[in-house]
C-alpha positions as CSV (number, residue, x, y, z in Angstrom):
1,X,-13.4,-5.6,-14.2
2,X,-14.7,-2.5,-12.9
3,X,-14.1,1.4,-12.5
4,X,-12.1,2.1,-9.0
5,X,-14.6,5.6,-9.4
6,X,-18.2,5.6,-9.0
7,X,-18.5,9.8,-10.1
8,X,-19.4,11.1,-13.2
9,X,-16.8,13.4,-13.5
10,X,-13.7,10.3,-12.5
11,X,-11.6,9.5,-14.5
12,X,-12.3,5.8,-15.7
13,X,-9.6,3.8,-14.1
14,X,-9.7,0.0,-14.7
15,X,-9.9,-2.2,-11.0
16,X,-9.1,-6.3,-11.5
17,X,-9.1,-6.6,-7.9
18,X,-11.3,-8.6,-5.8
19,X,-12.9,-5.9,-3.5
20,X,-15.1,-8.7,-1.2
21,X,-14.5,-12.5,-0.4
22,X,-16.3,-14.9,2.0
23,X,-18.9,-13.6,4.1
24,X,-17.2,-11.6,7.5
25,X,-17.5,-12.2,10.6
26,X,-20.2,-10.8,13.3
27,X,-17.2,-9.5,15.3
28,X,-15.6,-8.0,11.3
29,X,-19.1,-6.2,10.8
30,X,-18.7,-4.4,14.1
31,X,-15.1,-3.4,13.7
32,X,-16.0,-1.9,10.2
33,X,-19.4,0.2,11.7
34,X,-17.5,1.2,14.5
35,X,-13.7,2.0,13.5
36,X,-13.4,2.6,9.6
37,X,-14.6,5.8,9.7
38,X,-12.8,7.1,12.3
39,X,-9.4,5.6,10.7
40,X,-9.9,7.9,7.5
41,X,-7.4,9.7,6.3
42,X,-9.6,12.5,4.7
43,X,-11.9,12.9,1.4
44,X,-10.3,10.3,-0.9
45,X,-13.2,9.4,-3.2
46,X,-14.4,11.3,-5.9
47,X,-18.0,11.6,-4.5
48,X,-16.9,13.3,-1.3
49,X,-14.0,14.9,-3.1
50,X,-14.6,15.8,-6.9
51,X,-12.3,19.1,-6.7
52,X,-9.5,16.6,-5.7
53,X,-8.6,19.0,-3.1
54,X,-5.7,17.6,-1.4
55,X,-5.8,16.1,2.2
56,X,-4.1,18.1,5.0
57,X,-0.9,15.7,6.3
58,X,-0.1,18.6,9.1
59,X,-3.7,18.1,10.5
60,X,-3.6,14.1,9.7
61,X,-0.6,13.1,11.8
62,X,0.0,16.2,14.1
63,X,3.1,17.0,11.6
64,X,4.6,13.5,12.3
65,X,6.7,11.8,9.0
66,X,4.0,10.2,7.1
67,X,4.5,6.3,5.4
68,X,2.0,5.0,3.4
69,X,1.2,0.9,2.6
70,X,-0.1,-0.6,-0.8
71,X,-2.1,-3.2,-0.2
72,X,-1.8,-4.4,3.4
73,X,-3.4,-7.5,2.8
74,X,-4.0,-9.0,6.3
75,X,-2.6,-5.9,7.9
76,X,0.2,-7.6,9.9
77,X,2.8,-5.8,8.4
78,X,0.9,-2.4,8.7
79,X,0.3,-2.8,12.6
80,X,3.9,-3.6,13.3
81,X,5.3,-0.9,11.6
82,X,2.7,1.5,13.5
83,X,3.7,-0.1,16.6
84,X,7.5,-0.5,15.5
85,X,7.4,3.2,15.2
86,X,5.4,5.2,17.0
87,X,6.9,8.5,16.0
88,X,5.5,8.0,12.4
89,X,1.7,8.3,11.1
90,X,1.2,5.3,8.3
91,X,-1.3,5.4,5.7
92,X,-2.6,2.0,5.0
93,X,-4.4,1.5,1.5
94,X,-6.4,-1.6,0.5
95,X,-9.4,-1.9,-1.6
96,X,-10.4,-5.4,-0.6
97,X,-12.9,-5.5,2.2
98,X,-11.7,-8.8,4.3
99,X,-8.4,-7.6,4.5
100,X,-9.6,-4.1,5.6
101,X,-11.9,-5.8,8.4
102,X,-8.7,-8.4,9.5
103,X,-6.6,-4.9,10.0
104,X,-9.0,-3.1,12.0
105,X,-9.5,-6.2,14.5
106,X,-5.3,-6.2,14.8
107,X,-5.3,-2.4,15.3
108,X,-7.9,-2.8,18.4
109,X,-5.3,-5.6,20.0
110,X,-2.9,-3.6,19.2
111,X,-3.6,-0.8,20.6
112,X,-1.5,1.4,17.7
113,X,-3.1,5.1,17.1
114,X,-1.1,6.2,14.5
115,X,-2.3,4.5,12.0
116,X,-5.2,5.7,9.0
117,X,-6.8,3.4,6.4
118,X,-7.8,3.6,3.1
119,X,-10.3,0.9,1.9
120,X,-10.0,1.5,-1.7
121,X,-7.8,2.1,-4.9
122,X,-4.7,3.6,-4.3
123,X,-4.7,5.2,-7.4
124,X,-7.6,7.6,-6.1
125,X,-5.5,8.3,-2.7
126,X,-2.3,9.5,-5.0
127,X,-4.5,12.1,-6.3
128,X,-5.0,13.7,-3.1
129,X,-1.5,13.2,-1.6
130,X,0.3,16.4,-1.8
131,X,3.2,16.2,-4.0
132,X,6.6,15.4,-1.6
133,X,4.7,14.5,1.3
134,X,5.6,10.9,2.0
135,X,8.7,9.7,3.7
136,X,8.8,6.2,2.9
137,X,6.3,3.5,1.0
138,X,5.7,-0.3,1.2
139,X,4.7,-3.0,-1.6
140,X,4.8,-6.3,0.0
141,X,3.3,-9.2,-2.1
142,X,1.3,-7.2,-3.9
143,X,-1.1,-9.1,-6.6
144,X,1.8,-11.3,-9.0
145,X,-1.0,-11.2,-12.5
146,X,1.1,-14.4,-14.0
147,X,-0.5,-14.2,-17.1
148,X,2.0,-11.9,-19.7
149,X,-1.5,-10.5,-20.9
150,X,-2.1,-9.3,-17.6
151,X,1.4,-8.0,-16.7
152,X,-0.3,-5.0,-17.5
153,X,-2.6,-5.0,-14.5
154,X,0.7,-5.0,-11.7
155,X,1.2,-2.0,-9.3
156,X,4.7,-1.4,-11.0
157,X,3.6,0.5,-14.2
158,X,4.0,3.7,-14.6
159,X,0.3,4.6,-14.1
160,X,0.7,3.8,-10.4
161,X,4.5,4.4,-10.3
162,X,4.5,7.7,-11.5
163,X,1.8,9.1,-9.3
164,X,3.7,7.7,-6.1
165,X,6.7,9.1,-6.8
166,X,5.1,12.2,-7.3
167,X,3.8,12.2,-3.4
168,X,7.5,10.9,-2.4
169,X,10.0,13.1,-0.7
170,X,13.3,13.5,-2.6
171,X,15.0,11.2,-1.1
172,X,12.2,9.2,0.4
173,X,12.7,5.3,0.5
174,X,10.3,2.8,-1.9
175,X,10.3,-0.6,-0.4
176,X,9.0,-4.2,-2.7
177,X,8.6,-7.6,-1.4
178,X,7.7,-10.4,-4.2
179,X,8.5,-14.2,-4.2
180,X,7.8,-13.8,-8.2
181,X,10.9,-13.3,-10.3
182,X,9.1,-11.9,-13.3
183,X,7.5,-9.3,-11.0
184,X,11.5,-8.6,-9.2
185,X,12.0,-8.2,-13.3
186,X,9.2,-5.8,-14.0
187,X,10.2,-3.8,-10.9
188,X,13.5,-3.3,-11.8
189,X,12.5,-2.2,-14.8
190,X,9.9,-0.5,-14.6
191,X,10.3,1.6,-11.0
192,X,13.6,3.2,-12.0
193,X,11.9,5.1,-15.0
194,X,9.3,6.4,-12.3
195,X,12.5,8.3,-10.8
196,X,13.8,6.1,-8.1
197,X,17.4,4.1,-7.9
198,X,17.4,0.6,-6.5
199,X,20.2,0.3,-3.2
200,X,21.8,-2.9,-3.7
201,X,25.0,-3.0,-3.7
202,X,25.1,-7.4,-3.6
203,X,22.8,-10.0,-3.5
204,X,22.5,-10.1,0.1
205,X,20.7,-6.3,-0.4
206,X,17.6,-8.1,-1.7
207,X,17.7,-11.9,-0.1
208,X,17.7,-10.4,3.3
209,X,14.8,-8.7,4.8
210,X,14.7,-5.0,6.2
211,X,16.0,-4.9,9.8
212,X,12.3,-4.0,10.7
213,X,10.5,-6.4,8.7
214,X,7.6,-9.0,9.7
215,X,6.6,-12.1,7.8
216,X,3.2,-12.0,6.6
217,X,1.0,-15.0,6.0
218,X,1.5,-14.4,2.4
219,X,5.3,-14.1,2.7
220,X,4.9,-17.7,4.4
221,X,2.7,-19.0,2.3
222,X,5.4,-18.5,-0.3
223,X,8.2,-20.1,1.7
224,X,6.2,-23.4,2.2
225,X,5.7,-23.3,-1.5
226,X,9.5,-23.1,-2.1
227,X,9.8,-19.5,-3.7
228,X,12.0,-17.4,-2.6
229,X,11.4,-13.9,-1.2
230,X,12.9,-10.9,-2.5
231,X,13.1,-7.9,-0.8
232,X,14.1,-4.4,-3.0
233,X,14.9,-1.1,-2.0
234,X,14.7,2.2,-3.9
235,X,15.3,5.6,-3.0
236,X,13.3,8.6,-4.7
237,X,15.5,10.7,-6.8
């Protein structure tokens, strides 16, 4: 366990995450040097940013609709959304360091510009989100925390919930993809007291992906292990 905030004045905000994994590549190391800065968003982290001004999304994205990703793991998903629709600016935010460098080799084959990236805790990005100013937001496979102990720990509590749908539009569209049927549980639960209303109307609302959707390596990973995806849509109140 550590703090997601390394200044004084942070908040202290728990981080179970793994933020590095096996050594990276020569080719990983060079995308990082030479396209992570130039992918920022703005002045996330409380050393850079300890007024917590808020970024500007006019200057960000040229005024385009702006989506935003939770954890983009491997960053398939993130790039075919980008390239899937070019007329929106996406927000990408993941704190672990592997999957940062696989995303930012997929962007350069790519070729997508309308993308930024995070490489941290999303938690510190929702406090300099202006409130209403994302159209539409994507958890797909986020970390499952098994253990009831650590149920605690999952994206869908109200200490990341809440602060989302703060930066939502009214209106705006919350999308969760999980092969775990405790977390479907806890998300049903838990994201409608955040302010949002789930879509379904009948099981084929949640059994069958979004018209847009790719399968990840995690989402396949899954299937070979014989769970079964579910795919849940909420709107912002």
């Amino acid at each position: 366990m550590t703090s997601s905030n390394k200044h004084p004045g942070a908040p202290w905000r728990n981080f179970y995450g793994r933020v590095k994994g096996k050594t990276l590549r020569p080719s990983q190391e060079t995308y990082l040097e030479e396209d992570l800065a130039k992918l920022s968003p703005g002045a996330v982290d409380w050393d850079v940013n300890p007024e917590r001004e808020k970024l500007d999304m006019q200057a960000m994205f040229g005024g385009k609709p702006v989506w935003l990703e939770i954890g983009f793991g491997g960053g398939e998903h993130l790039v075919h959304q980008a390239a899937t629709h070019p007329g929106m600016g996406i927000i990408g935010c993941e704190p672990f360091i592997n999957g940062v460098a696989m995303l930012l080799g997929k962007i350069r084959q790519a070729g997508v510009e309308n993308l930024k990236v995070y490489p941290g805790d999303a938690r510190n990005l929702f406090d300099v989100l202006p409130e209403g100013s994302i159209d539409k937001a994507f958890l797909n496979y986020p970390d499952p925390w098994p253990k009831t102990r650590h149920h605690r720990r999952r994206f869908v509590t109200q200490e990341h919930l809440e602060p989302l749908a703060r930066a939502l539009k009214p209106g705006a569209e919350f999308r969760v993809a999980t092969d775990i049927p405790d977390y479907v549980r806890q998300t049903l639960e838990e994201v409608p007291k955040a302010g949002f209303e789930w879509l379904a109307e009948g099981p084929g609302d949640w059994r069958a992906p979004w018209g847009d959707w790719i399968s990840t390596r995690y989402e396949q990973k899954a299937l070979r292990e014989g769970r079964t995806p579910h795919y849940l849509t909420f709107r912002k109140l």
